[in-house]
C-alpha positions in Angstrom: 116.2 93.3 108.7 119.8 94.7 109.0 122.1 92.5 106.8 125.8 92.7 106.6 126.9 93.8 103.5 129.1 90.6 102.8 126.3 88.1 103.0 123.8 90.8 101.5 122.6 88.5 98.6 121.8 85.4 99.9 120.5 86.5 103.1 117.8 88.7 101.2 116.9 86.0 99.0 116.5 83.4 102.3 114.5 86.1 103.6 112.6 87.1 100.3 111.7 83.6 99.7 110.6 82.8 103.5 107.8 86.0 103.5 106.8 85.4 99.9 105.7 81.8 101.5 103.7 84.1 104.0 102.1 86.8 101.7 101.1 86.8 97.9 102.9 89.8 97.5 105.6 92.0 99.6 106.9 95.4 99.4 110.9 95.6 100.3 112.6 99.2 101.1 116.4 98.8 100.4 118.0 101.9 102.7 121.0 102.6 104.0 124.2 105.0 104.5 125.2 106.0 100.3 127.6 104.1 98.4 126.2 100.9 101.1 125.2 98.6 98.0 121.2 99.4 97.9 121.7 99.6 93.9 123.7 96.8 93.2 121.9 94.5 95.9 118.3 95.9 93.8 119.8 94.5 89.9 121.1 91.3 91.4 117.6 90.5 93.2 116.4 91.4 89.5 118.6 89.1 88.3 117.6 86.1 90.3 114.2 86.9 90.7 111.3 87.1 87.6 108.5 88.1 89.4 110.1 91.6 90.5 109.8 95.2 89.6 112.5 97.8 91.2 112.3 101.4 92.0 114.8 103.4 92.2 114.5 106.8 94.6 117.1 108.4 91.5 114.2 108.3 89.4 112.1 110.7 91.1 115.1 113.6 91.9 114.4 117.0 90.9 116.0 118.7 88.4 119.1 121.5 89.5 116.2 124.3 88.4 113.6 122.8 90.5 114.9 122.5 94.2 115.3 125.7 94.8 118.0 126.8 97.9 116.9 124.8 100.4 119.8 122.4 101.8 117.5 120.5 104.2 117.6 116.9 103.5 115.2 115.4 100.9 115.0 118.5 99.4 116.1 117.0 95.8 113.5 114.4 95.7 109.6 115.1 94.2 107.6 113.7 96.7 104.8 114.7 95.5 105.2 112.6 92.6 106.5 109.6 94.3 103.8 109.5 96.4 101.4 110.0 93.6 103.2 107.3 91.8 104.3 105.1 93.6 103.1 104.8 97.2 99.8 105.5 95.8 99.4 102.7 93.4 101.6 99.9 94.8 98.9 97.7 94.1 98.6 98.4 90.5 100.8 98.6 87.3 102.7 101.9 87.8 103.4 104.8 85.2 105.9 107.4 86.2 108.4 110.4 84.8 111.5 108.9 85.3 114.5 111.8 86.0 118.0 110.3 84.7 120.9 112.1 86.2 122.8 110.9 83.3 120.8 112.7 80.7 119.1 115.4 82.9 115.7 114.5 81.3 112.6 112.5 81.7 111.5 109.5 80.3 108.6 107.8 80.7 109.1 104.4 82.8 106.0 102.0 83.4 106.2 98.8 85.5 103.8 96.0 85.6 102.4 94.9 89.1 104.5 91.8 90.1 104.5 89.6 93.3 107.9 91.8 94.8 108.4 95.3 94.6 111.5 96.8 95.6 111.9 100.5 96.7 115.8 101.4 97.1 117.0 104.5 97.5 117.8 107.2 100.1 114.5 108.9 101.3 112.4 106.4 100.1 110.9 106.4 104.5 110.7 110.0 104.7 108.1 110.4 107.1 105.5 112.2 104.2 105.5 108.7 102.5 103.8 106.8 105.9 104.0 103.4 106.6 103.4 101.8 102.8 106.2 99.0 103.3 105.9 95.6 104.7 110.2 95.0 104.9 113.2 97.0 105.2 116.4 95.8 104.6 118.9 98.2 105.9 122.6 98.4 104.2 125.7 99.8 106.3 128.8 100.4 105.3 132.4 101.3 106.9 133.4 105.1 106.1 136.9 104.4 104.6 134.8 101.9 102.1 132.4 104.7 101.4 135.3 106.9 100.8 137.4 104.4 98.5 134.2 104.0 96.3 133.5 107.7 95.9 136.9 108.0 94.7 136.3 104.9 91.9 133.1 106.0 91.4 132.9 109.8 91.0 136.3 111.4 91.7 134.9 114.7 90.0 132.1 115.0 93.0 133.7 113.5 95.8 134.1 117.4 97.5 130.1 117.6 97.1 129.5 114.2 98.1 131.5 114.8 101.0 130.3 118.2 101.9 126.5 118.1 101.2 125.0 114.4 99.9 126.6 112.0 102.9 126.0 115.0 105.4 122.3 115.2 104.6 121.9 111.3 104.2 123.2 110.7 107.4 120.7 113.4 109.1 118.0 112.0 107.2 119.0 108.3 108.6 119.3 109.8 112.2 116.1 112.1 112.4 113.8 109.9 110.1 115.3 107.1 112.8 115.5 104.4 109.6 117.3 101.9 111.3 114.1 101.7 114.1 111.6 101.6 111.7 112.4 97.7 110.6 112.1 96.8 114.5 108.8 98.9 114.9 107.4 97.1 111.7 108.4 93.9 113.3 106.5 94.7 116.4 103.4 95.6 114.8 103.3 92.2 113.2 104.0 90.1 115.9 100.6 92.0 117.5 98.4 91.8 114.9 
């Protein structure tokens, strides 16, 4: 579902609580252009709902030392241990090495199976990961917004930001086509 980010709250929720009257447990992928709200819109469904666990694609980047000199897009995420992790054992209570960008270490992070789980995060849909969803909820946002909250929220890297993170993001939206993938998934229910 593509939700403006004005009304991005309450129109998850509406549509949180309608499928969990459908299914006993769902799988949401929060997406969108960086700096869109996927983060913020993750801790306030935490905050409203109890029955939640979140994941964060952050937790699963790759240390400076380990991506090597590749600038292709995804290149700073493990996918080999997300997918190990997490789209491998949706079903179960989940134990993972969590990176913090804050620290630049690992911790270990475990999460308890719960009736919603919540994926946010650029490249959580890279095509590697298949078709483990059952919702995406895509978040846009207006480039002069983006840029007015790079500058609040990390002056110091704006050039990077500017230069290599939004560039590869946005490719990675276009050629992973994102934004169809919610419309595909759509279709596939309405056939089955």
């Amino acid at each position: 579902t593509v939700i403006s980010k004005m009304n991005a709250l309450q129109q998850t929720c509406s549509f949180i609580d309608e499928k969990l009257k459908e299914k006993e447990n769902i799988i949401i992928v929060i997406e969108g252009e960086i700096l869109s709200g996927k983060t913020y819109l993750s801790h306030d469904l935490e905050s409203i709902y109890q029955d939640i666990r979140v994941i964060h694609m952050d937790d699963f980047y790759l240390s400076k030392d380990q991506r090597g000199d590749t600038k292709e897009y995804g290149f700073n995420i493990d996918k080999k241990k997300f997918m190990d992790s997490i789209v491998n054992s949706l079903d179960k209570d989940i134990e993972f090495e969590k990176w913090s960008c804050k620290t630049n270490n690992y911790s270990i992070e475990v999460l308890n199976k719960k009736r919603i789980t919540v994926i946010e995060g650029n490249y959580s849909l890279l095509k590697e990961f298949g078709d483990y969803y059952d919702y995406l909820i895509y978040l846009n946002i207006d480039s002069s917004l983006q840029l007015r909250r790079l500058e609040k929220r990390n002056p110091s890297n704006k050039d990077m930001f500017l230069s290599l993170w939004i560039p590869l993001a946005r490719t990675y939206l276009e050629k992973e086509e994102v934004k169809k993938k919610e419309v595909k998934k759509e279709e596939i229910k309405k056939e089955e």
